[in-house]
C-alpha positions in Angstrom: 80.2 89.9 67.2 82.7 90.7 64.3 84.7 93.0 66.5 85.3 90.3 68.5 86.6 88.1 66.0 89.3 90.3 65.0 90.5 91.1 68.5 91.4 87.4 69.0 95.2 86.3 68.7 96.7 83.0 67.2 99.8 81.2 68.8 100.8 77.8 68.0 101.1 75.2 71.2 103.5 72.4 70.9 102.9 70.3 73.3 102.9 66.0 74.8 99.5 65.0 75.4 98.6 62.7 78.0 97.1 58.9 78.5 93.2 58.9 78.5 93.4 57.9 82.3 95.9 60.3 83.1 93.7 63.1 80.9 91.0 62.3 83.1 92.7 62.1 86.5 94.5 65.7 85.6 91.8 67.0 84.6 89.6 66.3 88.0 92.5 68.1 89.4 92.4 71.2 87.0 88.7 71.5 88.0 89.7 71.6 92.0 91.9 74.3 91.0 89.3 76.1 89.0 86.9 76.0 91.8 89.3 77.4 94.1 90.5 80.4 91.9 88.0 80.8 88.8 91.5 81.4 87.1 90.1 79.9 83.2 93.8 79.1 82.7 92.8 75.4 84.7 90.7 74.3 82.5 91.2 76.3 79.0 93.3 73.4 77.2 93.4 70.2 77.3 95.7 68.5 79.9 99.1 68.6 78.6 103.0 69.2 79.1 103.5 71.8 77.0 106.8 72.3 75.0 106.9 75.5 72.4 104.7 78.4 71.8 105.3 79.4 67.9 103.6 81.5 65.5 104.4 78.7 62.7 103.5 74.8 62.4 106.2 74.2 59.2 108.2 71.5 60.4 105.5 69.2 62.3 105.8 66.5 60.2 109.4 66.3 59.0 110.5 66.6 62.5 112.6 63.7 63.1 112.2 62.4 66.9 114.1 59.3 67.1 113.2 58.5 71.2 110.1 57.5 72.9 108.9 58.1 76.3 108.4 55.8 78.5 106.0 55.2 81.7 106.6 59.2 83.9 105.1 59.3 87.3 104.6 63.1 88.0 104.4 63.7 91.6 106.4 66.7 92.4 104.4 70.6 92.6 106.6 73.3 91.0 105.4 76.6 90.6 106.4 78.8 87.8 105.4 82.4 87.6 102.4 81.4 89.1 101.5 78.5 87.3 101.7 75.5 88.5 102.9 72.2 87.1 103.0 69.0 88.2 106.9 67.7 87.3 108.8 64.7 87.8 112.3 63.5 89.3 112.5 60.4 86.8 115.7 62.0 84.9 115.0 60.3 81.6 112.2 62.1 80.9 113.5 65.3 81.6 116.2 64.4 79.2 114.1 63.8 76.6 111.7 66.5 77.1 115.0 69.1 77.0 115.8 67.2 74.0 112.4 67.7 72.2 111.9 71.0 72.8 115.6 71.8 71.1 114.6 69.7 68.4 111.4 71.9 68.2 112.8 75.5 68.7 114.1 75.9 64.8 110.5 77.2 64.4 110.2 80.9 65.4 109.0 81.9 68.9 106.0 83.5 70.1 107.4 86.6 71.7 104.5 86.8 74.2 104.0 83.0 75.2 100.4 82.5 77.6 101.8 80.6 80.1 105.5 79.2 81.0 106.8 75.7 79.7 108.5 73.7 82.1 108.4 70.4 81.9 105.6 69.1 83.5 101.8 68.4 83.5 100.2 72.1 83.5 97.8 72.3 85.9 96.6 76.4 85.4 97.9 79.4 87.0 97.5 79.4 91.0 99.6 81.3 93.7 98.5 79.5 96.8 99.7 75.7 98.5 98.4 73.1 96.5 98.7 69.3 96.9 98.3 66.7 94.4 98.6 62.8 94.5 101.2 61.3 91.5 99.5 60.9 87.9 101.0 58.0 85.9 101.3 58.4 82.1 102.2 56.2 79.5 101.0 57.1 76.1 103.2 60.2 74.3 101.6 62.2 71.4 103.2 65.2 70.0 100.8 67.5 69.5 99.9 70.7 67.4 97.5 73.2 69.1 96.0 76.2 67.4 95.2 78.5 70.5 93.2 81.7 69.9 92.4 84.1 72.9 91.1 87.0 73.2 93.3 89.6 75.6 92.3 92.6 78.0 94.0 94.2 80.2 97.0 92.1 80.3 94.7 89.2 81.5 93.4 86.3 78.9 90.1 86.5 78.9 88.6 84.3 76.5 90.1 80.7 75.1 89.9 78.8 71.9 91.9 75.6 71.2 92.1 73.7 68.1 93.8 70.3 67.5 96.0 70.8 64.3 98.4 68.0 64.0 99.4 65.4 66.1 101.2 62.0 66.2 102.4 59.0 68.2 106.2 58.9 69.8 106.9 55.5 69.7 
């Protein structure tokens, strides 16, 4: 069991979490994909649209963010190196998002990220046709996720995620 611990590698996830309702209707949709590939990428973290992978948290709190978010409905499928998110048209939020992440990026990149960032709701890695009915959000947190994983093979095999910091964009 100690080999294993010190075969698992850190990255840091900065990322906007989601409304309860809309945690719960994305998730019921990360488990259909689950069941249809076994791919543990749909159901490793929580549902989220992820921003940054780091391997340092220094400037969480002093990061100044001086928008909000407002209500997003996420009804368009994109696939990104075979992940798939769920995106939106509404161009304020993608504005916003683009803007956050460059306010993010003075912390130093992961070279080896796990999965793409792209602006949407990340619904796990999946190759085939997939359809999804629109999720509504209107709640924004920034959060900061601690995500340990164990890799073999070039494949993730194993997933840990911890909530480090988080807070409200109002």
């Amino acid at each position: 069991m100690e080999n294993l611990k010190t075969n698992f590698k850190d990255t840091y996830l900065w990322a906007l979490s989601l409304s309860i309702n809309c945690t719960e209707v994305t998730r019921k949709v990360q488990y259909s994909l689950y069941n249809k590939n076994h791919s543990i990428s749909a159901i490793a973290l929580p549902p989220l649209i992820p921003l940054y992978f780091s391997n340092l948290t220094s400037h969480f709190e002093s990061l100044k963010v001086d928008f909000s978010f407002e209500e997003t409905t996420f009804d368009l499928i994109a696939k990104v190196d075979n992940s798939l998110f769920l995106k939106t048209s509404n161009q304020e939020f993608n504005e916003k998002y683009s803007l956050l992440k460059k306010l993010i990026k003075t912390a130093p990149v992961d070279k080896k990220p796990l999965f793409p960032q792209d602006g949407g709701i990340y619904l796990g890695s999946y190759s085939a046709d997939f359809i999804c009915n629109p999720i509504t959000n209107d709640d924004w947190r920034l959060i900061l996720l601690k995500v340990s994983y164990l890799e073999e093979k070039e494949k993730v095999d194993n997933i840990r995620v911890s909530l480090l910091k988080s807070r409200h964009l109002v």
